[in-house]
C-alpha positions in Angstrom: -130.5 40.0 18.2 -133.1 42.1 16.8 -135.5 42.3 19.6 -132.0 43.4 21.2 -131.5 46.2 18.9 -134.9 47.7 18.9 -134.8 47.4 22.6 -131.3 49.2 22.6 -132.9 52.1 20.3 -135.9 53.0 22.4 -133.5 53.3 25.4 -130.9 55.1 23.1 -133.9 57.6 22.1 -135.2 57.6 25.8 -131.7 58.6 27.1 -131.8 61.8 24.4 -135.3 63.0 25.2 -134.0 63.0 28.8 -131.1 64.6 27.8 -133.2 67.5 25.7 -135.3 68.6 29.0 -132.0 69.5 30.9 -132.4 73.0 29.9 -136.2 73.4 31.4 -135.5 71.2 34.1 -132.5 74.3 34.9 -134.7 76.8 34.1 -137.0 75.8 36.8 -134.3 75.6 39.6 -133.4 78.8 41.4 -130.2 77.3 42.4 -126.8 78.6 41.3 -125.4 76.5 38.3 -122.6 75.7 40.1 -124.4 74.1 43.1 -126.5 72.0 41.0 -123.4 70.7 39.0 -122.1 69.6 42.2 -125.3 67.7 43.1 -125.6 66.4 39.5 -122.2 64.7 40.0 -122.0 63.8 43.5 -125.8 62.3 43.5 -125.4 60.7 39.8 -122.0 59.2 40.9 -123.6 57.7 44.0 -126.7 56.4 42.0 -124.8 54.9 39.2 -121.9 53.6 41.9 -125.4 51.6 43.7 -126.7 50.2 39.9 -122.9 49.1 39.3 -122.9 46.8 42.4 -126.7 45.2 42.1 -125.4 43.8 38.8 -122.4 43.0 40.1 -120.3 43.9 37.2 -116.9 43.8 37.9 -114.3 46.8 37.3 -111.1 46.5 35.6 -109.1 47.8 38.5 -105.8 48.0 36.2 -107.3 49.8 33.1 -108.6 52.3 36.1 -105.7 52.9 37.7 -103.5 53.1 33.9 -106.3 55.7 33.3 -107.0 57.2 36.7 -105.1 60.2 35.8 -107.4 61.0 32.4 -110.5 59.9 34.3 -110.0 62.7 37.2 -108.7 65.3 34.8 -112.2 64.4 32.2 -114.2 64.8 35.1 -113.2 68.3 36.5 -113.7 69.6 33.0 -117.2 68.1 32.7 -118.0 69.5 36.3 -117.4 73.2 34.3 -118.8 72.1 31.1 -122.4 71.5 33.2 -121.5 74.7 34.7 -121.1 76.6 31.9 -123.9 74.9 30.1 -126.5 76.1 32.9 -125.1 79.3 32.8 -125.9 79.2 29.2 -129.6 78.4 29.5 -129.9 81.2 32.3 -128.5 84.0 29.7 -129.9 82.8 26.8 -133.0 80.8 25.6 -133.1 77.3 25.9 -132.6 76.4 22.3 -129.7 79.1 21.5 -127.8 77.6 24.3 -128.0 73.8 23.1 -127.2 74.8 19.6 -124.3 76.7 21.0 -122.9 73.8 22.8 -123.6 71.7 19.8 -120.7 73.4 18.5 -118.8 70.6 20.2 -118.3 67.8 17.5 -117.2 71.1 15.1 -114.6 72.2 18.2 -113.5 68.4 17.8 -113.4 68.6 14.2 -110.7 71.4 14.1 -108.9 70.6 17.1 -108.5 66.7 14.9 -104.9 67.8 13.1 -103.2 68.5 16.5 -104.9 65.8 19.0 -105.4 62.9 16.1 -103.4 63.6 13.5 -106.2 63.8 11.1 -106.2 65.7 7.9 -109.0 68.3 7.4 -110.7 67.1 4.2 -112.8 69.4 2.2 -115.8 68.3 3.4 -114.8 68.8 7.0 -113.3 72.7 6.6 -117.0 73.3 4.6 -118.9 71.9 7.7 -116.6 74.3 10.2 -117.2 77.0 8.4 -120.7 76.6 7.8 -120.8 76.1 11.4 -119.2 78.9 12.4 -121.2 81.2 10.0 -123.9 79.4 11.5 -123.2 80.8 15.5 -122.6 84.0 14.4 -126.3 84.1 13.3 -127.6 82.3 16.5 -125.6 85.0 18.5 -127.4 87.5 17.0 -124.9 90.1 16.1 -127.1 91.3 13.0 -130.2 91.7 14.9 -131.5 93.8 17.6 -131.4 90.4 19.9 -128.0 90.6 19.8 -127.5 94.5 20.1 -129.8 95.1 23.0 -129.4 92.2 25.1 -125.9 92.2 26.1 -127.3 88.9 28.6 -127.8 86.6 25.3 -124.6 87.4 24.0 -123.0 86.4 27.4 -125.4 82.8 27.5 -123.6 82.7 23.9 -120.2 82.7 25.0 -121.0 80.3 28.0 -122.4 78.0 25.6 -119.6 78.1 23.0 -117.3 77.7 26.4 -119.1 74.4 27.6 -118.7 73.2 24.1 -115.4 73.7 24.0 -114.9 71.3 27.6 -117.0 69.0 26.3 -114.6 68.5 23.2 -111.7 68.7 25.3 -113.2 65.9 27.7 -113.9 63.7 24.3 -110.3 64.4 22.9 -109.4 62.8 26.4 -111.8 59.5 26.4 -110.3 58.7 23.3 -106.7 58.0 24.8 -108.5 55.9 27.6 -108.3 52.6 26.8 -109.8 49.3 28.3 -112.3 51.0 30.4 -116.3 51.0 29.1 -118.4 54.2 28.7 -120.3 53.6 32.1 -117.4 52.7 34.3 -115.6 55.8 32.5 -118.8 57.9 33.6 -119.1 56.5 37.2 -115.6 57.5 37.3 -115.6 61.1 35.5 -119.1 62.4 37.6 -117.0 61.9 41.6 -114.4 64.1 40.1 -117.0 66.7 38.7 -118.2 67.2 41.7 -115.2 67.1 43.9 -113.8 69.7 41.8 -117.1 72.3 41.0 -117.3 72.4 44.8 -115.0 74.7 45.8 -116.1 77.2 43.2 -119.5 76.5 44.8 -118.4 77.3 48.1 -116.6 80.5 47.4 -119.1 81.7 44.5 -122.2 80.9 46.3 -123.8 82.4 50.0 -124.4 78.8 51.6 -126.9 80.2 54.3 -128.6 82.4 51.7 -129.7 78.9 50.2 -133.7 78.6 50.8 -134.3 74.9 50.8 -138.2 74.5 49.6 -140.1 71.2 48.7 -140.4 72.4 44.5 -136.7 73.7 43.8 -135.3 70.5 46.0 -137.5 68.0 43.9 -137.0 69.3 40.7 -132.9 69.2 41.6 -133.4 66.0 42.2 -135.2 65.5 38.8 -132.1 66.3 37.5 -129.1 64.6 39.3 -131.8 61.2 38.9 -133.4 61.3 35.7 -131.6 63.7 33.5 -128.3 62.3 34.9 -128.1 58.8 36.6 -131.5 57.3 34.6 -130.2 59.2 31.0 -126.1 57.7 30.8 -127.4 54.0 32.2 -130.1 54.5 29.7 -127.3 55.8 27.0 -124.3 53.2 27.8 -127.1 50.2 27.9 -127.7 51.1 24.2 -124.8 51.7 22.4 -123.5 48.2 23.1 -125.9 47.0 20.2 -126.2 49.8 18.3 -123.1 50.9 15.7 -121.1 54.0 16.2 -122.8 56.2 13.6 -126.0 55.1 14.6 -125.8 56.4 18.3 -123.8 59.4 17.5 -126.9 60.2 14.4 -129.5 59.5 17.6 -127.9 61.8 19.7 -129.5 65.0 17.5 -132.4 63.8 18.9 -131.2 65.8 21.7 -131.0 69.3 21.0 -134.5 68.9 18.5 -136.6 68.3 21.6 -134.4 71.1 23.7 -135.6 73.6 20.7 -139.2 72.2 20.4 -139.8 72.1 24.2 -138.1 75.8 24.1 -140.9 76.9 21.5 -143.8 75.0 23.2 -143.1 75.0 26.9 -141.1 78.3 27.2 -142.6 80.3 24.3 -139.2 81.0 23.4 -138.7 83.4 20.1 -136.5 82.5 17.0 -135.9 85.0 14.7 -135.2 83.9 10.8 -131.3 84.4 11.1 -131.0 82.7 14.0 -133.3 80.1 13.0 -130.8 79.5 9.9 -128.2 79.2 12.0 -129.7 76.1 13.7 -129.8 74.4 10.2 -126.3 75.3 9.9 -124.5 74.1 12.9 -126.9 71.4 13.6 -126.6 70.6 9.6 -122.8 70.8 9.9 -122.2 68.8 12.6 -124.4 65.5 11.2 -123.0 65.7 7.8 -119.6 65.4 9.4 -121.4 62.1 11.4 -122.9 60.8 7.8 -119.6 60.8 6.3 -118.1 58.9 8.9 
């Protein structure tokens, strides 16, 4: 049982230094954000689909069908999330945009009175609205970043938006009962992909696309290893690991996206908005600790 555990939190924190590089892996693709959610899905649904069979796990073919409905509905909104999230780290740097969408668990946190019927303690409304003070330094409204670069304040908003579907699609997991985290994900990822691609097709000039050896392998980079190798990685872990201990792990996340943002991309912070990290970041576990 322990050799079990330690395995599961090497994958765990494998699964969210994967997860952290999806911002330079985007950065590096000249492809529309759109096109490479569709790819990201369709790919990652495939590869996952293929792992599924070769252990010959069975699906629950009633809880799917009870749950189809959510399942399809999830999906589409994570095939905008990624959208919005890449659009994010085009606008905006790299670690701006994952703190933005790291707004999510606060998003989830306010929305908890109408969608759970939870109470907002104390300590909860403290952590929003430290969390909100906190984005409204990241975005830079009280610095020149914010006042002269009209582009940041855009990768803002796309961030905060892609936060926002991602709480939506967790408010909607958590009504889907009897189905496990990687069948729900084999499940959600065809859907994302089915329904980013006519955006694709009517944002995107499909014989403008230059297909060349670097952008195609690093696209692949993504739909394999930040996608299909990170959730099998993620869903093999969490079956021996507790609740609070995954969702603490999972800030492992956006501290590599800001440290590979600082090192790689010689991204700049300035003080405010590096206060505003703390804040939302801050928030957001202290809502996890107290769970």
């Amino acid at each position: 049982m322990g050799k079990e555990r330690g395995k599961a939190r090497l994958e765990m924190i494998a699964s969210m230094v994967i997860f952290g590089t999806i911002g330079l892996v985007r950065r590096s693709i000249p492809y529309s954000s759109a096109m490479i959610a569709f790819f990201r899905g369709f790919i990652a649904s495939l590869v996952l689909l293929l792992i599924h069979f070769i252990r010959r796990k069975p699906f629950d073919r009633k809880a799917l069908k009870t749950n189809m409905a959510k399942l399809v509905v999830s999906g589409a909104m994570i095939g905008f999330n990624w959208v919005l999230l890449f659009e994010a780290f085009r606008f905006t740097t790299v670690s701006i945009a994952t703190v933005c969408y790291y707004m999510a668990p606060v998003f989830i946190m306010i929305s908890s009175p109408f969608t759970l019927h939870e109470k907002i303690t104390a300590r909860k409304a403290i952590c929003i609205i430290l969390a909100l003070v906190g984005v409204v330094l990241v975005s830079g409204v009280f610095t020149t970043q914010g006042s002269e670069s009209p582009d940041h304040l855009k990768g803002v908003l796309f961030g905060l938006g892609a936060a926002l579907l991602y709480a939506c699609v967790v408010n909607i997991n958590k009504k889907i009962e009897g189905v496990n985290g990687m069948d729900r994900t084999i499940f959600q990822m065809g859907p994302a992909a089915l329904a980013v691609l006519p955006y694709w097709l009517l944002t995107d000039d499909i014989t403008a696309i230059a297909i060349a050896p670097q952008p195609v392998f690093l696209l692949l980079v993504a739909c394999l290893v930040n996608t299909a190798l990170a959730y099998d990685l993620y869903f093999g872990s969490i079956e021996h690991l507790s609740a609070q201990s995954s969702a603490l792990m999972s800030y492992i996340d956006p501290v590599v996206a800001i440290i590979l943002s600082a090192i790689i991309l010689k991204e700049a912070m300035s003080p405010l908005a590096a206060v505003g990290v703390v804040l939302v970041l801050g928030s957001a576990l202290a809502d996890e600790i107290n769970q």
